[in-house]
C-alpha positions as CSV (number, residue, x, y, z in Angstrom):
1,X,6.3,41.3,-12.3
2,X,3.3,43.1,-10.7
3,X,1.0,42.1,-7.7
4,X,-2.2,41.8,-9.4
5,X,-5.6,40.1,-8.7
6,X,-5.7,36.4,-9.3
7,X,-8.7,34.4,-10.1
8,X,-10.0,31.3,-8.6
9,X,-10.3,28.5,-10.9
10,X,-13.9,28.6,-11.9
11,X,-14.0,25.2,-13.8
12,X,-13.2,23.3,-10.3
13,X,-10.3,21.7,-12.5
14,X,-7.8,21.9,-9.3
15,X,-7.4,17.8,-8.8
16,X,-5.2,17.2,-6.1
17,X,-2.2,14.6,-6.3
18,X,0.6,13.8,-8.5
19,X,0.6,11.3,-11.0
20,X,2.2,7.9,-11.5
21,X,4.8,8.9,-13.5
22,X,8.0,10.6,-12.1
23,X,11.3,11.5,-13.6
24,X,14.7,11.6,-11.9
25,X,18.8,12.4,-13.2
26,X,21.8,12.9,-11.0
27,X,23.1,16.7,-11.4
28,X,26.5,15.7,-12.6
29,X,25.2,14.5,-15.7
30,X,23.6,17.2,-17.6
31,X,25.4,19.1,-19.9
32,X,23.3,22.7,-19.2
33,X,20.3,22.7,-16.5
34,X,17.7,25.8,-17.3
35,X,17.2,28.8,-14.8
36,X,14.0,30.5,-14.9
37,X,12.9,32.5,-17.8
38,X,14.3,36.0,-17.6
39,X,13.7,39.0,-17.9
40,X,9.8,38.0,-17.2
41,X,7.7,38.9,-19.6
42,X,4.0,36.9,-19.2
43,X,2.5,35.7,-16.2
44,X,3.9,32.9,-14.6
45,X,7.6,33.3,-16.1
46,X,9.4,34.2,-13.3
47,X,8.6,30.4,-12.2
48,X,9.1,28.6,-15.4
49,X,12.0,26.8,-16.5
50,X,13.5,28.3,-19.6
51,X,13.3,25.1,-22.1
52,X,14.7,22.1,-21.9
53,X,17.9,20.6,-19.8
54,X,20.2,18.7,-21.9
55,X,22.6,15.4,-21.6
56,X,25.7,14.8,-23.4
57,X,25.0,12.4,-26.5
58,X,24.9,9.4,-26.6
59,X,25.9,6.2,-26.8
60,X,25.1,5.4,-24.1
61,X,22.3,8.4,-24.0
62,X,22.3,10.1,-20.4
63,X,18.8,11.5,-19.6
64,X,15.9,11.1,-16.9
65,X,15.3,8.1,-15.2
66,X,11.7,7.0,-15.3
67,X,10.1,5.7,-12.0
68,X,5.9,4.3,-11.8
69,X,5.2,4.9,-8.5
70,X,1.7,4.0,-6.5
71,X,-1.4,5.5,-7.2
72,X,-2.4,7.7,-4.8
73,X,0.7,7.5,-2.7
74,X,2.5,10.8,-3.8
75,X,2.6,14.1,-3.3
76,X,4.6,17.5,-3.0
77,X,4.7,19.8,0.1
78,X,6.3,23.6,-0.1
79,X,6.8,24.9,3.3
80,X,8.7,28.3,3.9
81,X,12.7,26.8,4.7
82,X,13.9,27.1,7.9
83,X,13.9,31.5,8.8
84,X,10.9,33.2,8.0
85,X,12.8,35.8,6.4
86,X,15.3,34.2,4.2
87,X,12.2,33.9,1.0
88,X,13.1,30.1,0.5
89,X,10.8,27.7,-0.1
90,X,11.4,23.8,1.1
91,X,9.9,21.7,-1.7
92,X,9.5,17.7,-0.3
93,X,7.9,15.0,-2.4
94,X,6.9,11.9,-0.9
95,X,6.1,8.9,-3.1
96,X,6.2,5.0,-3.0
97,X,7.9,3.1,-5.8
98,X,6.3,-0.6,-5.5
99,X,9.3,-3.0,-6.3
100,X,11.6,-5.1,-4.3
101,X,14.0,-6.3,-6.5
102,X,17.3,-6.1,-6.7
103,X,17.7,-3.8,-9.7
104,X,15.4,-1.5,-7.7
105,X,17.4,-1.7,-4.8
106,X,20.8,-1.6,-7.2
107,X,19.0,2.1,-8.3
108,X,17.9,3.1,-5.2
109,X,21.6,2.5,-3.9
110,X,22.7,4.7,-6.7
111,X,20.9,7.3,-6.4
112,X,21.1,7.5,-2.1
113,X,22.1,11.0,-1.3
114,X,22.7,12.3,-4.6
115,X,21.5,15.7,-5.6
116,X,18.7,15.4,-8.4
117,X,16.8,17.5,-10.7
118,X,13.3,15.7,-10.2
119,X,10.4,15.9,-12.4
120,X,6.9,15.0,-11.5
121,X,3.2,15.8,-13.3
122,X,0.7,17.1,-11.2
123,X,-2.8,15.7,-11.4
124,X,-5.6,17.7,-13.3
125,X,-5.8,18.9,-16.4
126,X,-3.2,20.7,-17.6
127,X,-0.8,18.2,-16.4
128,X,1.4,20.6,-15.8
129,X,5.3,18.7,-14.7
130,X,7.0,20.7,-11.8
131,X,10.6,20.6,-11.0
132,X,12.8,20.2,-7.5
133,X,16.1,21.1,-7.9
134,X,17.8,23.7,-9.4
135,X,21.3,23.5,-10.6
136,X,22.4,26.2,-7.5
137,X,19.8,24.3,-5.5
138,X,20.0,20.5,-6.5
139,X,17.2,18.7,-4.9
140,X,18.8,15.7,-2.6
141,X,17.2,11.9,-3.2
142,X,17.0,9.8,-0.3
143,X,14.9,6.5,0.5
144,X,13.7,4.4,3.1
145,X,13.2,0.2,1.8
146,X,9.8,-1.4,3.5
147,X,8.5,-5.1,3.6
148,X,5.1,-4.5,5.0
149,X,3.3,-7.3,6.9
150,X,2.2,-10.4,5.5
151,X,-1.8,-9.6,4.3
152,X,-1.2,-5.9,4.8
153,X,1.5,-2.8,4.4
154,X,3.5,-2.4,1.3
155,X,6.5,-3.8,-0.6
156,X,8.9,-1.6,-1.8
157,X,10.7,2.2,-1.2
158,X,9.2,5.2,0.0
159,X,11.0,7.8,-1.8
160,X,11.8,11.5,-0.9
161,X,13.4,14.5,-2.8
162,X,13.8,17.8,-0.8
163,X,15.1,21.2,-2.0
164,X,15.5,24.7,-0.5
165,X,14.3,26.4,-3.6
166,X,12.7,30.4,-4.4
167,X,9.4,29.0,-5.3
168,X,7.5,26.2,-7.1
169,X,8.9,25.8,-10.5
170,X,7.1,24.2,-13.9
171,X,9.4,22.6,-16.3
172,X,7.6,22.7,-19.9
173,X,10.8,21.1,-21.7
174,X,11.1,17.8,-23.1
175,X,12.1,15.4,-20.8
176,X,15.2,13.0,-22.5
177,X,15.1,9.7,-21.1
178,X,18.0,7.6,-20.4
179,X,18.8,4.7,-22.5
């Protein structure tokens, strides 16, 4: 794809933050995880999943695990990985998940060091849903469990999902949801 000019957003639609809504699945059970659309044709393809990743059917159906997280706790840094001048691009997401039971903890356990495709919606809106993880480049899951103080702090897991990735990456397939 060309280098060409780029305008700003003139509508000042550029919200900040990602929503509540996140969406998680171990690697090892998808049946096919989409690359990138290639060759790329329009703007924007060369960082665009091509359709939708699949699970094996059911019963039970495999899919995405759904998490609510805080409002206003989450978001998604890209930082060039490691050397300059390899062209990867660390994605980290940072999120609280606000439970303290022991079916979150039973989850949390299950899903400690595993590598993930994760799927989050950004603010704004086009509400556009962004992947980490690629199936060459699986995004790693990892958590750390809080109790706060009594009156103040917060209950529950700070979450974190890091991939060495080429680039952001927008994921406009349907997301299957576990059963």
């Amino acid at each position: 794809m060309d280098l060409r000019d780029v305008k700003r957003n003139q509508e000042l639609q550029n919200q900040a933050g990602v929503k509540q809504k996140v969406w998680v699945a171990p690697i090892d059970v998808f049946t096919s995880i989409k690359g990138v659309i290639t060759p790329a044709v329009n703007d924007g393809d060369s960082v665009t999943i091509d359709g939708a990743h699949t699970f094996p059917a059911g019963p039970p159906q495999e899919g995405f695990v759904e998490l609510h997280l805080d409002y206003e706790q989450n978001k998604v840094d890209g930082e060039p990985a490691a050397d300059p001048l390899s062209q990867n691009h660390k994605q980290t997401f940072v999120g609280f998940y606000n439970a303290s039971d022991a079916s979150a903890a039973e989850m949390m356990k299950e899903l400690k060091n595993r590598e993930v495709i994760f799927l989050f919606e950004q603010m704004g809106p086009d509400g556009a849903v962004r992947q980490i993880g690629t199936e060459e480049n699986p995004g790693r899951f990892s958590y750390k469990d809080m109790t706060g103080q009594a009156g103040s702090g917060k209950n529950g897991f700070e979450i974190t999902v890091t991939a060495i990735q080429d680039s952001l990456l927008y994921y406009p397939g349907t997301i299957t949801l576990k059963a």
